[in-house]
C-alpha positions in Angstrom: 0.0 0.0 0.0 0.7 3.7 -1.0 -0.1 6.8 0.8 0.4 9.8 -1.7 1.0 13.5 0.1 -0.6 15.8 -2.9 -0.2 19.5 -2.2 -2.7 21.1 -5.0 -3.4 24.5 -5.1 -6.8 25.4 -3.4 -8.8 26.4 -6.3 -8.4 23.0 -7.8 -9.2 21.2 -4.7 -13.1 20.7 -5.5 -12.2 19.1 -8.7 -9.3 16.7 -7.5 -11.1 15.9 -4.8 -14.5 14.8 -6.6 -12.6 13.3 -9.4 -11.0 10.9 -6.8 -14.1 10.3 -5.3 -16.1 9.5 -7.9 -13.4 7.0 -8.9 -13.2 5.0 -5.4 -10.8 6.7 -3.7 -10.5 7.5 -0.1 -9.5 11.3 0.4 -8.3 13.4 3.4 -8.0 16.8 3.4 -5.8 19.1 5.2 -5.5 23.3 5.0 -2.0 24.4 4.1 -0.2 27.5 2.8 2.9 28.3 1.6 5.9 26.6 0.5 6.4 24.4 -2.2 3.3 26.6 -4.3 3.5 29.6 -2.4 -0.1 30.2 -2.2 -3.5 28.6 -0.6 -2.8 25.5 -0.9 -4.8 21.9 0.2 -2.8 19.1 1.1 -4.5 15.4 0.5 -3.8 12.3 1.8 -4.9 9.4 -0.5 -4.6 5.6 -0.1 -4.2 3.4 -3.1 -2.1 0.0 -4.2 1.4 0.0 -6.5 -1.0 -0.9 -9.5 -3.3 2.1 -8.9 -0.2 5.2 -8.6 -0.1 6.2 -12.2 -4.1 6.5 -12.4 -4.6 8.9 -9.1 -1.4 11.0 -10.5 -3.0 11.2 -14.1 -6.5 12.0 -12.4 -5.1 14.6 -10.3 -2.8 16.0 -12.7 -5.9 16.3 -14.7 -8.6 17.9 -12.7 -5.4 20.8 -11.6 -6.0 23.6 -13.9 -3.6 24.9 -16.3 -0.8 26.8 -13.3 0.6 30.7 -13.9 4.0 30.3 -15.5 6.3 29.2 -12.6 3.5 27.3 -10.8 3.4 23.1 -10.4 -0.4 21.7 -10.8 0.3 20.1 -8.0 3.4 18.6 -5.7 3.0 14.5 -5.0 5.0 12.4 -2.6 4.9 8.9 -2.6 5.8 7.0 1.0 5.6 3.3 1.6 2.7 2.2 4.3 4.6 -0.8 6.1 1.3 -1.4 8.6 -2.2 0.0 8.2 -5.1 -0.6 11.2 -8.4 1.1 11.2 -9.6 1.0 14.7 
């Protein structure tokens, strides 16, 4: 399992965050601001298995609008889950 850290900017956040959605995946969202966009930015937390990486990062990259020269659509990191509980 895959935990991907996806720092979008906070106008696109409605759109990634139905797009995932609508598609099955589990999304938590967190305010944030500054730093790697410099602006209002939404940081989400999404679950999802080796086979399903490159389809959330196509849908998110998709449902960022075009950015202002010098702008990312979005930041993604990638980390290893080793154990997972839900209690």
């Amino acid at each position: 399992m895959k935990v991907i850290i996806a720092v979008i900017r906070d106008i696109d956040e409605d759109r990634v965050i139905n797009q995932l959605v609508s598609s099955g995946y589990r999304v938590t969202r967190m305010s944030s601001t500054g730093g790697f966009l410099r602006r209002g930015n939404a940081t989400l937390m999404i679950g999802a298995d080796e086979e399903q990486l490159s389809k959330v990062q196509s849908q998110i990259e998709e449902a960022c609008s075009e950015p202002d020269p010098g702008q990312n659509r979005a930041v993604l990191f990638v980390l290893n889950v080793r154990d997972f509980k839900a209690v």
